[in-house]
VEXSEZA-683584 format. One record per residue: chain; residue number from 1; x, y, z of N, C-alpha, C in turn. Coordinates in pm, whole numbers, plus 32768, in hexadecimal, padded with zeros to 4 digits. Example, Ala and Ser with C-alpha at 12.3 -4.5 7.8 and 13.67 -1.06 7.14 Angstrom:
(site "A"; 1; (8527; 7DC7; 830C); (84CE; 7E3E; 830C); (8528; 7EB6; 830C));
(site "A"; 2; (8505; 7F1F; 82C4); (8557; 7F96; 82CA); (850A; 8003; 8313));
//
This chain:
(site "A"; 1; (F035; 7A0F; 3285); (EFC7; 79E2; 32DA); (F003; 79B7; 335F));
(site "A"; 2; (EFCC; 79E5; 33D7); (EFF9; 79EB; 3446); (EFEF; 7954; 3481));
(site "A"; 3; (F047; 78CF; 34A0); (F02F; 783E; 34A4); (EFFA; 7839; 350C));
(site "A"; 4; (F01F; 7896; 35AF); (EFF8; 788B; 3607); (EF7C; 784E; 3652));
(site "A"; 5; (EF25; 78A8; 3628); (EE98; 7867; 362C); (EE7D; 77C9; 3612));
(site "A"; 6; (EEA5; 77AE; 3588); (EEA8; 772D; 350C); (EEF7; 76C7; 358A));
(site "A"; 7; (EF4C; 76ED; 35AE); (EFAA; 76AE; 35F0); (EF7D; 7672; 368D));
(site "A"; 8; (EF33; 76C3; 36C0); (EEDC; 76B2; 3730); (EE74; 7678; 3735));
(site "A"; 9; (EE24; 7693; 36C2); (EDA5; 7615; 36A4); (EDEA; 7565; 367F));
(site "A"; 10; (EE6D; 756C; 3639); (EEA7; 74FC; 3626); (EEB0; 74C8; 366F));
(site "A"; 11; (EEDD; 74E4; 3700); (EF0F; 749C; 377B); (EE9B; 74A4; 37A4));
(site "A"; 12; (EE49; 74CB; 37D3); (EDD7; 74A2; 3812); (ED97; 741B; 37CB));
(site "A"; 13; (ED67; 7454; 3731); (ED0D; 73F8; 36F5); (ED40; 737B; 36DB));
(site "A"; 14; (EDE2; 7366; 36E6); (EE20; 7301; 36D1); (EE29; 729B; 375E));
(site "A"; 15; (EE38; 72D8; 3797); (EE43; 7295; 3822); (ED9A; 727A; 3872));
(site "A"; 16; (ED31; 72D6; 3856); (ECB9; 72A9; 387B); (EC64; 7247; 3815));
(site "A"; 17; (ECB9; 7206; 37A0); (EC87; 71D8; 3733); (EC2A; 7162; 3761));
(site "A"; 18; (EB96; 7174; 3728); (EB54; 70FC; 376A); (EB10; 709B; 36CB));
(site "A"; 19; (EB65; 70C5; 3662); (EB19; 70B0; 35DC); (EB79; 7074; 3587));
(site "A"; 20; (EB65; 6FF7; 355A); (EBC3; 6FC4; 34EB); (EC73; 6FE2; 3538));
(site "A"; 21; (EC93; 7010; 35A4); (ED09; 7017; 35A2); (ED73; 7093; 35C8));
(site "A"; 22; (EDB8; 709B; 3605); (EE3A; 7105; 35F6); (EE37; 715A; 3572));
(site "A"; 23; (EE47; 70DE; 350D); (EE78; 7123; 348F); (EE0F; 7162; 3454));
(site "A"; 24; (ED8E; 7120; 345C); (ED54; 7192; 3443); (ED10; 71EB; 344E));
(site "A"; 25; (ED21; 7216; 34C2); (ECEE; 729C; 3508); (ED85; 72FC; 34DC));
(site "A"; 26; (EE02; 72B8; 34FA); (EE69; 7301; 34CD); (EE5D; 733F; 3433));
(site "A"; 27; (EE48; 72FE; 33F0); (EE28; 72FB; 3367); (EDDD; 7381; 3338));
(site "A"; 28; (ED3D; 7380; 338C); (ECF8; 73DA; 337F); (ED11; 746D; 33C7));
(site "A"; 29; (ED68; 7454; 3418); (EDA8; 74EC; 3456); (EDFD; 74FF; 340E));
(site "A"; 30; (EE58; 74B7; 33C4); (EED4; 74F3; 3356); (EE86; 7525; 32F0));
(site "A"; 31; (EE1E; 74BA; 329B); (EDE2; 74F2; 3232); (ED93; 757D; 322A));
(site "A"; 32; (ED4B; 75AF; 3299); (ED2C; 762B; 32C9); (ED92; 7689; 32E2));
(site "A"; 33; (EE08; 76AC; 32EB); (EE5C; 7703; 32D0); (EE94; 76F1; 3265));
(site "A"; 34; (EEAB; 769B; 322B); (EEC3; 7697; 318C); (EE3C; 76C4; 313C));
(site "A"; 35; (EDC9; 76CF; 312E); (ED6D; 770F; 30FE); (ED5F; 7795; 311F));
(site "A"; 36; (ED92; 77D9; 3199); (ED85; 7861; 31BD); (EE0B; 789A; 3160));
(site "A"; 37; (EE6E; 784E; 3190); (EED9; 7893; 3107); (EEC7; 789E; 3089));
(site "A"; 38; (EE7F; 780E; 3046); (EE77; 783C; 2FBE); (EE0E; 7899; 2F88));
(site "A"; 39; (ED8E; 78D3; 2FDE); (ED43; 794A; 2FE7); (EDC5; 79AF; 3009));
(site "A"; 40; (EE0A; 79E7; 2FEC); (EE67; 7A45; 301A); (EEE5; 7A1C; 2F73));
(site "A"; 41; (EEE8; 79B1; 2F25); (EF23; 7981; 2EA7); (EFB9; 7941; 2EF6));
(site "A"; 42; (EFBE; 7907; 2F59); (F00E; 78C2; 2FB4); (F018; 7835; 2F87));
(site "A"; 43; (F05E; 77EE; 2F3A); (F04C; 7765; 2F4B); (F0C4; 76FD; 2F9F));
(site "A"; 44; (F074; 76D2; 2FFB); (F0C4; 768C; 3063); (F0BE; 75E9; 3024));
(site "A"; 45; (F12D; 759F; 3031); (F143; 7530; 3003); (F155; 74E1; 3086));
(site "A"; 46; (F102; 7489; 30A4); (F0FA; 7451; 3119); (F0CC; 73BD; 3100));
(site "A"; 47; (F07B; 73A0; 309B); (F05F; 72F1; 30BF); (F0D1; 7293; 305E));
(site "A"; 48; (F0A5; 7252; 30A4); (F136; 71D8; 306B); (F136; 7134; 3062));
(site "A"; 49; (F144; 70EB; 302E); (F10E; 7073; 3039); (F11D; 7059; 30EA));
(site "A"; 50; (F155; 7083; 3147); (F154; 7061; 319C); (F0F5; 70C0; 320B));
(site "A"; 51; (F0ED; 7114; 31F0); (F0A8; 718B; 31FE); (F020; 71A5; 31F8));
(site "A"; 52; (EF8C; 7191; 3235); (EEF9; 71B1; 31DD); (EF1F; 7153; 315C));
//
């Protein structure tokens, strides 16, 4: 799955975040390319107690 895109909505939506926060607008742009991968049987390991 191509991150590019994923990667470009991150920085925007993270930096124009006007909702609950940085983290979670960040949150919801990671979790959206992690759902496009695992439609494709991709599983990305990304949250972490520190993490979403």
């Amino acid at each position: 799955v191509d991150s590019g895109p994923y990667y470009d909505d991150c920085i925007r939506d993270t930096c124009a975040c006007d909702s609950g926060g940085d983290c979670d607008c960040f949150c919801t742009a990671v979790a959206a390319y992690a759902a496009e991968c695992r439609k494709k049987e991709i599983c990305v390991t990304w949250r972490s107690p520190d993490i979403c």
